[in-house]
Structure formats: structure tokens, C-alpha cells
C-alpha positions in Angstrom: -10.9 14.2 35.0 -9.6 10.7 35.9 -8.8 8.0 33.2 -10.4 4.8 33.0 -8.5 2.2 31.4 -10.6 0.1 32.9 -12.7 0.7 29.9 -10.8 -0.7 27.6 -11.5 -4.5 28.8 -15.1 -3.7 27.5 -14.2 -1.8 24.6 -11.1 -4.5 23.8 -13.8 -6.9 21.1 -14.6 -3.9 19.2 -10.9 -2.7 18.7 -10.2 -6.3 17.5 -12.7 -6.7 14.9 -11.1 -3.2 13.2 -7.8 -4.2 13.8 -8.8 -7.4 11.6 -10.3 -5.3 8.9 -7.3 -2.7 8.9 -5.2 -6.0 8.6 -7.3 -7.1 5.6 -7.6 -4.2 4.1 -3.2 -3.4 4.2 -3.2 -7.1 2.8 -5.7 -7.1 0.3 -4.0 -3.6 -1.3 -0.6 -5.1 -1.4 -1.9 -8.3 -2.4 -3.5 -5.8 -5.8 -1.5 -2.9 -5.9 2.1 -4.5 -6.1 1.4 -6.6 -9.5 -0.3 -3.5 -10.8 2.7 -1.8 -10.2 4.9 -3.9 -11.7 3.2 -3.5 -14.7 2.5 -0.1 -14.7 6.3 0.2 -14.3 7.2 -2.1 -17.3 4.7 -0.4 -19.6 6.4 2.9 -18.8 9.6 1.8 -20.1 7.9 0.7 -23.7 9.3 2.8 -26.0 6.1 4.0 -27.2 5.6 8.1 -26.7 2.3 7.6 -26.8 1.9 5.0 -23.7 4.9 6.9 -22.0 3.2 9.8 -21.6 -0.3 8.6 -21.1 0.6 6.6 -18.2 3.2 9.2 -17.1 -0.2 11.6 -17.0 -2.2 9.2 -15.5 0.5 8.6 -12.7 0.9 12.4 -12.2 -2.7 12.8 -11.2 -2.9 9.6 -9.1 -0.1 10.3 -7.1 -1.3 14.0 -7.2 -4.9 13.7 -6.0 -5.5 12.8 -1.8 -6.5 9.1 -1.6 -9.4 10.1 0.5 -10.9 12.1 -2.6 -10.3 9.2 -5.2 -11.9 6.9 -2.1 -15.0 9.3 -2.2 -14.7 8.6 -6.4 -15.2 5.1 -6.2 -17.9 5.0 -3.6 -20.1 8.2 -3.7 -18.7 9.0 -7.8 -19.2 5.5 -9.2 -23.1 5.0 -8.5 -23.8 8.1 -10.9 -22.1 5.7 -13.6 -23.8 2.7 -12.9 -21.9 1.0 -10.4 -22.1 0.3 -7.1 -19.8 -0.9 -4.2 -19.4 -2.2 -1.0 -17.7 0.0 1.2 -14.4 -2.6 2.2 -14.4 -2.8 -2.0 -14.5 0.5 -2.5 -11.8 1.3 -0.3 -9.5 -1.6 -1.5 -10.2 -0.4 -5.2 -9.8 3.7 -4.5 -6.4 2.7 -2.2 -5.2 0.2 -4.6 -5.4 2.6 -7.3 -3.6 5.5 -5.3 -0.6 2.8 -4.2 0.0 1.3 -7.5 1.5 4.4 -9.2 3.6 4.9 -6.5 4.6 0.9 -6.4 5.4 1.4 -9.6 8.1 4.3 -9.2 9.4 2.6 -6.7 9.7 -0.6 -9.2 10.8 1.9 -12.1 13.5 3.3 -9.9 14.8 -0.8 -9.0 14.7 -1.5 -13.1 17.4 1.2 -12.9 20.1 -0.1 -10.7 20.3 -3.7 -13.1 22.7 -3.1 -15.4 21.7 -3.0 -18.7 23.9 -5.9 -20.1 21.5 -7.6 -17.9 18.7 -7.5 -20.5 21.2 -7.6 -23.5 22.4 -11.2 -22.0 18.8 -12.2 -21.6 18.0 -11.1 -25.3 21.1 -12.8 -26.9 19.7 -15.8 -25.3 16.4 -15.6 -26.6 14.4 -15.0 -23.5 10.7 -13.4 -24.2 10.7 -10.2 -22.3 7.8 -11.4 -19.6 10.7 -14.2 -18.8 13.2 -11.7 -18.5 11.7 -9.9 -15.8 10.4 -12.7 -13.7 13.5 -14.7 -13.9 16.2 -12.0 -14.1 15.2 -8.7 -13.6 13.0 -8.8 -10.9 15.4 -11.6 -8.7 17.9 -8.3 -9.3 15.2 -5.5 -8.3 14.2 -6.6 -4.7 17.4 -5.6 -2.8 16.9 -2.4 -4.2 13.3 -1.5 -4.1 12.6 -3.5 -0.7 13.1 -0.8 2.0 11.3 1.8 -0.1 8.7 -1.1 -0.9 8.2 -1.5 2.9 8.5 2.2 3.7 5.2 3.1 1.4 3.7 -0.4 3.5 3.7 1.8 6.4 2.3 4.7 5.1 -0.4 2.3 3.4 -1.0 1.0 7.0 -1.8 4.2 8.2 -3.7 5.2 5.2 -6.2 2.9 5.8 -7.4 5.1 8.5 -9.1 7.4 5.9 -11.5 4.0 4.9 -13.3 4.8 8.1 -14.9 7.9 5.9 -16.6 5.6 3.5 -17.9 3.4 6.6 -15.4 0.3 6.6 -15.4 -1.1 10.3 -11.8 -0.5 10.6 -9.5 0.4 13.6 -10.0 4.0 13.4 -13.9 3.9 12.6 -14.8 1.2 15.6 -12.3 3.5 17.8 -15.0 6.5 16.7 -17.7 4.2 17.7 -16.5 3.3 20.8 -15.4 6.0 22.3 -19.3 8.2 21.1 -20.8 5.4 23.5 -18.7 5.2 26.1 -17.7 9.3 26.3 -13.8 8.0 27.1 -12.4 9.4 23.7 -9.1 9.7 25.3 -8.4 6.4 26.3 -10.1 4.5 23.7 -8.6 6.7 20.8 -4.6 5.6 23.1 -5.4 2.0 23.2 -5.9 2.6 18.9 -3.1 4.5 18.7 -1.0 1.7 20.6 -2.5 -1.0 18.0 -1.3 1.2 15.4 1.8 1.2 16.7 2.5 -2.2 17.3 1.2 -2.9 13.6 3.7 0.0 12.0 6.6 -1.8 14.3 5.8 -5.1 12.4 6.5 -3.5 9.4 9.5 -1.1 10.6 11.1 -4.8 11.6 10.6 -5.9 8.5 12.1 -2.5 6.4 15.5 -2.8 9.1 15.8 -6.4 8.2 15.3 -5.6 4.2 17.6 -2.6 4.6 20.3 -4.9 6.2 19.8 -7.7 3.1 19.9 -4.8 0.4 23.1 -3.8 2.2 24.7 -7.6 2.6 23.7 -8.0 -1.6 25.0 -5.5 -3.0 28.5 -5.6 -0.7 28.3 -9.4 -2.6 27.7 -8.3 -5.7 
């Protein structure tokens, strides 16, 4: 059978508007999910037991459970308690709440590698412990959590394939569309794959240049 990419100058509007909503979805989850993890990693290093290990539980099963079953909670699981959603909602909920826990190991993991004197110096002084973090702690943190920061940004990327199960219109679910009405699966289902691509290379750009930084900082340090 020959291949038509000839298609694809038809097809080209529809791959654009999911593009855009793949875009906005990756954006609006790390726009949510990165302050949740920040404070999902501070509250784990409260010296409570009790909120340790809840959140350690709760953090076990997020980061244990396949995003596209907590995306199937919040939009098919949430109506039977009341609430309904939008699917692009749903899916920014159900994928914020699956990245969060895993922001916040990464952010748990960059609390490490500041030297504890750090938060000694910042207590002698007086600083409250929210001030501590924003002004010293966290200034510390990026070289270290950046690379695995903008590694889990890829995989987020991708992940937002699995929206196109609760219907958002985005790259993967207008590529379905497409290629149902035009019967050219193969090249309609490339050209996504080259978006994709191009998208992920954005952020693989971005994770060489952080890597690089994180290198320079800690040489200077």
C-alpha cells in the first residue's frame, strides 16, 4: 500500500488543536503539581509520626496506582460521590495528583544535599521556617532536583497521552480521530509521533542545559 503524506496537509488543523491541549494540559500539571510537591515534601520531614507515615502511605499508593486508573477515579469514580467534571479537569486533577508525590521525592531528595548548618544558620537568625525554604533552602535545592525535575516533565509529556481515554481533545485522541476518518492510520499516527518528538526534544534541551548548570554549581560551591 502506498503512503499518502499528502494527507497530512488536511489533517495538519486537527493535529494542532491537540497539540495545544497536550501543551496545556503538561503546563497546567506543572503549573499544580510542583507547589503540591513542595509541600507534600516539607510536610514529610515534620517530625510528627503520625503525618510521616500518613503521607508516606498516601504517597505509596499514588505513586503505586497507573495514572490512567486514578484518571478513570476522578472522572467516572467522582460522579457516584457527587461531583462532576469536565474531562480537561478531570485529567489535570487525576495527573496532578499522580505527579505531585513523585515531585515531591524528587524535592525530598534536593532537601537532602543542603547541608544541614544550612537550617541551623537560618534558625539562629530567627527566620520562620516558610522563609527558610523560599529564601534559602529552595535557592540551594534547584541545581540538584532540576534534571530529575525535567526528567519526570518528559514522562508527564507523554503521559498526557492516556487523557485521550477520558475524551480530552489532545494530540493522541485528535490523531485517533483523524486517522478513523481518513483510514491513513499510519501516517497520521507518524506525523503525532513527530510532534511528540519535537515537544519531548524541548524538554530534553532544557534537562542538558539544567544538568550542565547543576554541574557548573556545585564545581563553584
Amino acid at each position: 500500500m502506498a503512503l499518502h503524506f499528502d494527507i497530512l496537509l488536511t489533517v495538519w488543523p486537527a493535529l494542532l488543536r491537540g497539540t495545544l491541549v497536550t501543551v496545556e494540559l503538561t503546563v497546567a500539571v506543572l503549573v499544580l503539581a510542583t507547589p503540591l510537591g513542595v509541600v507534600v515534601a516539607e510536610l514529610r520531614n515534620i517530625r510528627q509520626p503520625a503525618i510521616h507515615a500518613a503521607l508516606a502511605v498516601v504517597s505509596w499508593i499514588f505513586r503505586g496506582i497507573p495514572p490512567l486508573l486514578i484518571l478513570f477515579f476522578v472522572f467516572f469514580g467522582l460522579p457516584f460521590l457527587g461531583v462532576t467534571l469536565q474531562p480537561f479537569p478531570s485529567a489535570v486533577i487525576g495527573m496532578t495528583l499522580y505527579m505531585a508525590f513523585y515531585f515531591a521525592e524528587v524535592f525530598r531528595a534536593g532537601y537532602e544535599s543542603v547541608p544541614a548548618g544550612q537550617w541551623r544558620a537560618a534558625e539562629a537568625l530567627g527566620l520562620s521556617r516558610a522563609r527558610t525554604i523560599i529564601r534559602i533552602i529552595l535557592p540551594q535545592t534547584l541545581p540538584a532536583v532540576l534534571p530529575s525535575f525535567i526528567s519526570h516533565s518528559t514522562d508527564l509529556l507523554k503521559g498526557t497521552a492516556l487523557a485521550a481515554a477520558v475524551a480530552v481533545p489532545e494530540l493522541t485522541n485528535a490523531a485517533k480521530q483523524v486517522f478513523v476518518v481518513t483510514y491513513r492510520p499510519f501516517e497520521v499516527l507518524l506525523a503525532a509521533g513527530a510532534i511528540y518528538a519535537v515537544l519531548d526534544s524541548v524538554l530534553l534541551v532544557l534537562q542538558s542545559y539544567g544538568e550542565r548548570w547543576s554541574r557548573r554549581y556545585r564545581a563553584a560551591r
